[in-house]
ROLUMRO-474329 format. One record per residue: y, z, x of N, C-alpha, C in turn. Coordinates in Angstrom, 1 decimal, decimal comma. Layout:
<pts>
+--------+--------+--------+---------+--------+--------+--------+--------+--------+
: nnorth :    nup :  neast : canorth :   caup : caeast : cnorth :    cup :  ceast :
+--------+--------+--------+---------+--------+--------+--------+--------+--------+
:      Y :      Z :      X :       Y :      Z :      X :      Y :      Z :      X :
...
+--------+--------+--------+---------+--------+--------+--------+--------+--------+
</pts>
This chain:
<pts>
+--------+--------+--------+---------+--------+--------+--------+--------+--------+
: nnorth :    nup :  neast : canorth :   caup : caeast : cnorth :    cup :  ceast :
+--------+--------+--------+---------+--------+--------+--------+--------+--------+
:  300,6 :   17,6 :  -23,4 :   299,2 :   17,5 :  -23,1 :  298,9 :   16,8 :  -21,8 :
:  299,5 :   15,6 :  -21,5 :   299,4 :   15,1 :  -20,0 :  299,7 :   15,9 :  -19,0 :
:  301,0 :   16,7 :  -19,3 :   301,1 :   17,5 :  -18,1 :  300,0 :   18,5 :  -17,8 :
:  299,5 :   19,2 :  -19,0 :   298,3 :   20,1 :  -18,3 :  296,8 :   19,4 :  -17,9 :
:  297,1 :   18,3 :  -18,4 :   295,6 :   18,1 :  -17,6 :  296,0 :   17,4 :  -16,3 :
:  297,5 :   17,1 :  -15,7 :   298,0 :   17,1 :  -14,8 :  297,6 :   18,2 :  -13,7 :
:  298,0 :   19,4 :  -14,3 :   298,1 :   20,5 :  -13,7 :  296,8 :   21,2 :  -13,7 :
:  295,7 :   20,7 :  -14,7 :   294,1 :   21,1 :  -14,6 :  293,7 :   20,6 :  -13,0 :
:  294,0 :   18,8 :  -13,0 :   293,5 :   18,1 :  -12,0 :  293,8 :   18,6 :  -10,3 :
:  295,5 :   19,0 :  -10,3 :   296,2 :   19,2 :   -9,0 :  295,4 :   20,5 :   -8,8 :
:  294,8 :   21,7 :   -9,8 :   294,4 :   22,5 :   -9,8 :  292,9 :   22,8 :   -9,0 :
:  292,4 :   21,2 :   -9,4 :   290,6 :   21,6 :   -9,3 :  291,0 :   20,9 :   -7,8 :
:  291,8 :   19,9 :   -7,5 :   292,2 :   19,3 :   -6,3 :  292,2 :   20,0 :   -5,2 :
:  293,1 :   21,1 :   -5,7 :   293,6 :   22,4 :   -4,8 :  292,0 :   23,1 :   -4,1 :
:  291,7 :   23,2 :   -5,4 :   290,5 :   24,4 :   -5,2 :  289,6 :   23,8 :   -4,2 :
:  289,1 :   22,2 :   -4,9 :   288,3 :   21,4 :   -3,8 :  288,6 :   21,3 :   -2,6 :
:  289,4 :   20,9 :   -2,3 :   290,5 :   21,2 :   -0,7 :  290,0 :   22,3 :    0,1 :
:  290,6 :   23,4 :   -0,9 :   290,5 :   25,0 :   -0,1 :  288,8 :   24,8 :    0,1 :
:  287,9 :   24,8 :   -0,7 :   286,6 :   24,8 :   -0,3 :  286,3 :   24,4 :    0,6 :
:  286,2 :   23,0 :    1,2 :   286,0 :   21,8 :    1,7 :  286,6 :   22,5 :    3,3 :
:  287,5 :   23,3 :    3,8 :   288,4 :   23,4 :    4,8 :  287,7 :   23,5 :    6,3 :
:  287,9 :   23,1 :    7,0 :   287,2 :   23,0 :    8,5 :  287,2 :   24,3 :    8,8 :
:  286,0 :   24,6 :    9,5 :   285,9 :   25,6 :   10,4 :  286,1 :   25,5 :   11,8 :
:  287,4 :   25,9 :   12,2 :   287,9 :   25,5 :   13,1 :  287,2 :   27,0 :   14,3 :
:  286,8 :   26,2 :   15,6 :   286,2 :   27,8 :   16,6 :  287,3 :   27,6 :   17,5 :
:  287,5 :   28,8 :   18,0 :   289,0 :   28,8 :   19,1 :  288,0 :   30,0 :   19,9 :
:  288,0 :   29,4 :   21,2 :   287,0 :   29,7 :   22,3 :  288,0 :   30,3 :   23,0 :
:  287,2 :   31,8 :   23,3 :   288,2 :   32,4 :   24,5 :  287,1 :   32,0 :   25,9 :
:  287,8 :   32,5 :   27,3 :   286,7 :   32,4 :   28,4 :  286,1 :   33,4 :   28,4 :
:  286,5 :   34,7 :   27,8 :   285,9 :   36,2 :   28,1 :  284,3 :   36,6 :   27,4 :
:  284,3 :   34,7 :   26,6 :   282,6 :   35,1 :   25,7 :  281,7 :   34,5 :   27,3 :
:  280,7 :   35,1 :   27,8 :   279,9 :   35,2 :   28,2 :  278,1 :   34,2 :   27,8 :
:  278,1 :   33,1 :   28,6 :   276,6 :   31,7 :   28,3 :  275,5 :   33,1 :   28,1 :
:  275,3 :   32,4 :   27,4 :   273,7 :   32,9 :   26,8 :  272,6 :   32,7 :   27,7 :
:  271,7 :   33,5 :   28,3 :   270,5 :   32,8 :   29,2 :  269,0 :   32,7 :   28,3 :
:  268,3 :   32,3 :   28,2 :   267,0 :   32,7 :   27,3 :  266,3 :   32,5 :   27,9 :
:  264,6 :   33,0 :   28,5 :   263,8 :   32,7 :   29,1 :  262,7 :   32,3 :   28,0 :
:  261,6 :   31,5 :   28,1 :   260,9 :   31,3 :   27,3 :  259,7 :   31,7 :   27,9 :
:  259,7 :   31,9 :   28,8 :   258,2 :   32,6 :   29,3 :  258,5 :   33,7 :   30,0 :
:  257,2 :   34,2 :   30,8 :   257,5 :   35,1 :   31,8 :  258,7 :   34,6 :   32,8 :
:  258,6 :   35,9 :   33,8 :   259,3 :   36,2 :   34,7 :  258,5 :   34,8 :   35,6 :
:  257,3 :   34,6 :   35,8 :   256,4 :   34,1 :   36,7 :  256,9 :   32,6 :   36,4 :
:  257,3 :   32,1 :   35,1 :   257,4 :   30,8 :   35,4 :  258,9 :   30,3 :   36,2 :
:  258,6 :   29,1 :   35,9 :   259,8 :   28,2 :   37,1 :  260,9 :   28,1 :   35,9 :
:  262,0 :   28,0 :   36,7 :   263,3 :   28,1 :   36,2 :  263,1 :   26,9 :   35,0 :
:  262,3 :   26,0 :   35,3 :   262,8 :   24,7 :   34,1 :  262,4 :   25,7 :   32,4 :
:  262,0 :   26,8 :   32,5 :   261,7 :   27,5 :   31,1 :  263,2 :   27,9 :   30,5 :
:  263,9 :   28,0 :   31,2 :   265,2 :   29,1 :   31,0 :  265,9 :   27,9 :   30,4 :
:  266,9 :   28,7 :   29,4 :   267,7 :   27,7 :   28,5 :  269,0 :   28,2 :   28,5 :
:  270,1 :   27,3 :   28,5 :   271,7 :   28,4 :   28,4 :  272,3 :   27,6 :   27,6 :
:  272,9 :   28,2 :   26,9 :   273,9 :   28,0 :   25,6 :  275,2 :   28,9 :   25,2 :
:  276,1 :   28,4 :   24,9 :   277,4 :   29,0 :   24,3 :  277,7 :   28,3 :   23,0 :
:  278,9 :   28,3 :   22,5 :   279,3 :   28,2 :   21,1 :  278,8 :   26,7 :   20,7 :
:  279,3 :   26,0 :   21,8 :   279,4 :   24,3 :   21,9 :  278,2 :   23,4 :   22,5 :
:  277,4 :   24,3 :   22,9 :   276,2 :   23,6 :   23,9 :  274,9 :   24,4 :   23,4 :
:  273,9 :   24,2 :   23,3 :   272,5 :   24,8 :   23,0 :  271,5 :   24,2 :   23,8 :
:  270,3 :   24,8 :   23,9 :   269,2 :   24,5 :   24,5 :  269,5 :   23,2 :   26,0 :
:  270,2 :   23,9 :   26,3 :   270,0 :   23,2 :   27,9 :  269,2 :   23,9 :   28,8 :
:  268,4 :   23,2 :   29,6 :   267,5 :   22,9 :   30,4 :  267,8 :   22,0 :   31,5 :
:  266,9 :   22,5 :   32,5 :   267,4 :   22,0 :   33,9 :  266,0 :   21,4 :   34,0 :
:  265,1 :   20,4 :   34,5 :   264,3 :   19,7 :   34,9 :  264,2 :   19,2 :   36,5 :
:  263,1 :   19,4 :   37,1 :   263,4 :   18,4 :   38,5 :  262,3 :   17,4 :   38,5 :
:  262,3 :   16,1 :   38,9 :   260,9 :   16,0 :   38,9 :  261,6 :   14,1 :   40,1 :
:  260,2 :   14,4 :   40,8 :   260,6 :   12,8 :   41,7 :  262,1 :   13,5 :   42,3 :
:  262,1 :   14,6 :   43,0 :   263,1 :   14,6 :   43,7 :  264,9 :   14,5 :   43,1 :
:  264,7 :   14,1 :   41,3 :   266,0 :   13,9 :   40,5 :  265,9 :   15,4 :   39,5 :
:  267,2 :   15,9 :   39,7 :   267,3 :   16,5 :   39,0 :  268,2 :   16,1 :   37,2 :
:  267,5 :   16,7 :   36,3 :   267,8 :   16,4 :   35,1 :  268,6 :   17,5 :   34,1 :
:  269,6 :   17,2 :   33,6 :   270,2 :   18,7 :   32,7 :  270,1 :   18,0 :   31,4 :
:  269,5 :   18,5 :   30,0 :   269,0 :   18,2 :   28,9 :  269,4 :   18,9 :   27,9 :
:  270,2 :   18,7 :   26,8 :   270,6 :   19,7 :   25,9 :  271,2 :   18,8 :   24,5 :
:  272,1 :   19,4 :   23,8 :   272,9 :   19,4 :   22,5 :  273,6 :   19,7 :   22,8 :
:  274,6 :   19,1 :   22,4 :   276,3 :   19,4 :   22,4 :  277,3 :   19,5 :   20,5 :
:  277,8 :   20,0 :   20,4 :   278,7 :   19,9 :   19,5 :  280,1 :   20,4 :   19,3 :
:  280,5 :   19,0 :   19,5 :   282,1 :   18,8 :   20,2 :  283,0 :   17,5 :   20,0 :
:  284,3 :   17,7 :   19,4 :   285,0 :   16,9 :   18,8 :  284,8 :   15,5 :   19,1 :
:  284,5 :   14,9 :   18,5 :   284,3 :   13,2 :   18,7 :  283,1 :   13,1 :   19,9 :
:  282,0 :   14,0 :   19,5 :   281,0 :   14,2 :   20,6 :  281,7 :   13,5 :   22,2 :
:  282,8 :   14,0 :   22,7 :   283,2 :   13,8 :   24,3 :  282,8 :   15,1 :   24,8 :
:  282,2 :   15,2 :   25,7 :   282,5 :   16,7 :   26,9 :  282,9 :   15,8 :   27,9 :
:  283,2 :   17,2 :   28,9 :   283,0 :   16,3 :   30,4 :  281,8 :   17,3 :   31,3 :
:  281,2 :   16,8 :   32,5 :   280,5 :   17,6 :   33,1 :  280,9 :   17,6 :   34,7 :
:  281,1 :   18,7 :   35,7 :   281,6 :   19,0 :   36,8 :  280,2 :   19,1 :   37,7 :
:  280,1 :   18,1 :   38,8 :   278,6 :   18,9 :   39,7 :  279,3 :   20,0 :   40,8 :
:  279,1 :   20,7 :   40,9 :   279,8 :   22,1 :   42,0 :  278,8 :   22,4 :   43,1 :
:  279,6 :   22,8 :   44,5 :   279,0 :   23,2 :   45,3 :  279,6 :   24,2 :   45,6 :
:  279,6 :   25,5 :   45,1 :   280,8 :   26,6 :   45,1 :  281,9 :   26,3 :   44,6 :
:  283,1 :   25,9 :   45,0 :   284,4 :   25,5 :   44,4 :  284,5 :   24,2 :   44,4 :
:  283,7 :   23,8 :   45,4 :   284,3 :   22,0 :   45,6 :  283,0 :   21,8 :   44,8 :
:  283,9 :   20,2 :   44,0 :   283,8 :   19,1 :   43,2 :  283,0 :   18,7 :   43,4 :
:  281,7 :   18,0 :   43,2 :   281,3 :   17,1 :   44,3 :  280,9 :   16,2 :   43,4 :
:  281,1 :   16,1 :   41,6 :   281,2 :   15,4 :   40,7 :  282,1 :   15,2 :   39,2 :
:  282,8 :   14,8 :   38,7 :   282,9 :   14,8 :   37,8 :  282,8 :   13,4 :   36,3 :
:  282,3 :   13,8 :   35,4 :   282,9 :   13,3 :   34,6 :  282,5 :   13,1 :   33,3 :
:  282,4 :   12,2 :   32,2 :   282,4 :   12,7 :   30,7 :  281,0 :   11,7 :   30,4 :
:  280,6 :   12,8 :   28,9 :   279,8 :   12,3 :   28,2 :  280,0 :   12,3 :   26,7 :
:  279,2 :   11,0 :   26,1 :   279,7 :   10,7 :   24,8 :  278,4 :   11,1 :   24,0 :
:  278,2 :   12,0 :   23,1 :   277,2 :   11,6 :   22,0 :  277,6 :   11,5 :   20,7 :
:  277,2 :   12,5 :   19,8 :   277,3 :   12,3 :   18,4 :  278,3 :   13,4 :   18,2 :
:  278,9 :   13,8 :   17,2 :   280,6 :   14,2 :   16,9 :  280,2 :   15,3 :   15,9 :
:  280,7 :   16,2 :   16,1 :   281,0 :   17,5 :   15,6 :  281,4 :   16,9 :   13,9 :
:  280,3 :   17,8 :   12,9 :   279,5 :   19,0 :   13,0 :  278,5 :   18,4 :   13,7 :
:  278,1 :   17,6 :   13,8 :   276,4 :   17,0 :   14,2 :  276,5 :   17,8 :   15,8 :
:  274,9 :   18,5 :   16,3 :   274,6 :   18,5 :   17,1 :  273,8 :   17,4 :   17,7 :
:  275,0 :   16,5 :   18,8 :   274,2 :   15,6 :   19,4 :  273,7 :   15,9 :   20,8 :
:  272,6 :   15,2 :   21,2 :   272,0 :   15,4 :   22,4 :  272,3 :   14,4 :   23,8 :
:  272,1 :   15,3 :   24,9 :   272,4 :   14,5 :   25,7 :  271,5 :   14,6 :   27,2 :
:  271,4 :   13,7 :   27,8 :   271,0 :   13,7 :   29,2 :  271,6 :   13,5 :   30,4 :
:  271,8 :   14,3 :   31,5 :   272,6 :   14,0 :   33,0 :  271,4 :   14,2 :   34,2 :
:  271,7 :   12,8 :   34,7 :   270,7 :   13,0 :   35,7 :  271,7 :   13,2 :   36,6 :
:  271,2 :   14,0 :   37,9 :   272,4 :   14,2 :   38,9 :  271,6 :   13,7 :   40,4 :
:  272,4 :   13,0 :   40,9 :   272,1 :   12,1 :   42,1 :  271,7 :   12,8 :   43,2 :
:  270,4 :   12,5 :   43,8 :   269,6 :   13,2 :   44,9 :  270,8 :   13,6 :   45,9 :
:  271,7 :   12,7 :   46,2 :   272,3 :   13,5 :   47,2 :  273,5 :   14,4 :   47,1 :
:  273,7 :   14,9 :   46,4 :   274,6 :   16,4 :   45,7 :  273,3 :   16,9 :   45,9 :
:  272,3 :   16,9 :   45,4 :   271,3 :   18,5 :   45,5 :  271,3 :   18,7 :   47,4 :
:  271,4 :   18,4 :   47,9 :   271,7 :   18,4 :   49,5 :  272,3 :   19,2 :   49,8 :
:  273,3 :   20,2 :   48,9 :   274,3 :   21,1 :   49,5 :  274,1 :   22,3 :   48,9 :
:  274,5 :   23,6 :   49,4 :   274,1 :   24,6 :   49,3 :  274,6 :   25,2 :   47,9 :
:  274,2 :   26,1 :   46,8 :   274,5 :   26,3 :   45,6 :  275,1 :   25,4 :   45,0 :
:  274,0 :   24,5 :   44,6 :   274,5 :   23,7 :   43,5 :  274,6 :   24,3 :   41,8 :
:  275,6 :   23,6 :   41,3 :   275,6 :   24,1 :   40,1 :  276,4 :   22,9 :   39,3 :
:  276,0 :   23,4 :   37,7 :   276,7 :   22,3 :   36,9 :  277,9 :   22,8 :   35,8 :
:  279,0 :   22,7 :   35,8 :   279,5 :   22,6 :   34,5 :  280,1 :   22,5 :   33,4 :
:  279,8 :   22,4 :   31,9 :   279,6 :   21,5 :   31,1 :  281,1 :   22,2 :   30,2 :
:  282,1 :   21,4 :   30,0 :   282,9 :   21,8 :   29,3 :  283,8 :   21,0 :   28,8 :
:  285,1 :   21,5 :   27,8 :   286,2 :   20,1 :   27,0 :  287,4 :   20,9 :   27,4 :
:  287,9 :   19,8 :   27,7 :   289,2 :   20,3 :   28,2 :  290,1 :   20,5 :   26,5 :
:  291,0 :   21,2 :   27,1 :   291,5 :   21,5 :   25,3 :  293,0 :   20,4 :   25,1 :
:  292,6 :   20,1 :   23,7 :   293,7 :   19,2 :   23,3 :  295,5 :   20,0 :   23,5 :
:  295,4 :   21,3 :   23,7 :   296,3 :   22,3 :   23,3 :  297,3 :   21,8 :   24,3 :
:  296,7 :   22,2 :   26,0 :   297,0 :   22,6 :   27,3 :  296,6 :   21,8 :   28,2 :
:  295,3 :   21,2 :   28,0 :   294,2 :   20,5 :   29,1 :  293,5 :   21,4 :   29,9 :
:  293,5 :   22,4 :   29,6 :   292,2 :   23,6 :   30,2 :  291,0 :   23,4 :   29,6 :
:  290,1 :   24,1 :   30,5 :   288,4 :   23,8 :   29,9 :  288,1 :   24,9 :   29,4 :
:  287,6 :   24,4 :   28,4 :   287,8 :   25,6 :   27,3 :  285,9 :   25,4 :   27,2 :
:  285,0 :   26,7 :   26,4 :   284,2 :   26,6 :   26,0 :  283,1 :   26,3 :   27,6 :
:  283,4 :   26,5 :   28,8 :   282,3 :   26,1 :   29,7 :  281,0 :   26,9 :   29,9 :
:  279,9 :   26,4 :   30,7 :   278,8 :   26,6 :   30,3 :  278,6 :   25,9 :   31,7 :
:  277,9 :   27,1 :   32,7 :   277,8 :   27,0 :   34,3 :  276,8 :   27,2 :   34,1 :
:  275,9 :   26,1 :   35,0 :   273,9 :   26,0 :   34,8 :  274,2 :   26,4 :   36,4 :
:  272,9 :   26,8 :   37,0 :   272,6 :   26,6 :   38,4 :  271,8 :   25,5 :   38,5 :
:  272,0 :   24,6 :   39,4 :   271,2 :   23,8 :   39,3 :  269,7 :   23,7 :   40,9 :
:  270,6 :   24,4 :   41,9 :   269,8 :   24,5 :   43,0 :  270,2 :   26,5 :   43,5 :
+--------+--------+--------+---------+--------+--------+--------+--------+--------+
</pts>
């Protein structure tokens, strides 16, 4: 008698487990950011929003000469990192912390008046993988 309600318990244990199981995402680079416009053609870029697996509703903002990038993230131990670009060169990097996967947490980067100074600015937003240390999941805004 103890053994099967032994073997009832390791059973329902089992089953709870298997249910309960992470949904693990394995990001290739070949998926392609999402763009969305929210208005016409006629408005200003701050309407447009870009998103991939791990980032949603970002937005670019300028205002007083500062430019602002605004979004959700959802990403292990809420860490990304973010890259400012002038074509290939760096002209920033580094990490942000919010709230931790599953939660979609939000975040804000204001990016320093003088980076917008150089020609094709751009931002971006990615996690390096625990695997390799490659950036996995990135998400390139234009910013100028």
């Amino acid at each position: 008698m103890k053994s099967k309600f032994l073997a009832w318990m390791f059973m329902a244990l089992f089953l709870c487990l298997a249910g309960c199981s992470l949904d693990i995402n394995i990001s290739t680079d070949d998926k392609k950011p999402v763009v969305t416009d929210d208005e016409s053609d006629q408005e200003q870029e701050e309407n447009k929003q870009y998103e991939n697996e791990v980032f949603k509703e970002v937005t670019v903002s300028t205002s007083n000469g500062e430019t602002t990038v605004k979004g959700k993230a959802r990403v292990f131990e809420g860490v990304f990192q973010y890259a400012v670009l002038s074509g290939t060169e760096v002209l920033q990097e580094n990490h942000y912390q919010t709230d931790g996967a599953p939660a979609w947490g939000s975040f804000e980067i204001t990016v320093d008046k003088e980076l917008m100074t150089r020609e094709s600015v751009s931002m971006e937003l990615f996690v390096y993988s625990a695997k390799d240390g490659s950036k996995t999941d990135v998400l390139t805004i234009p910013l100028k």
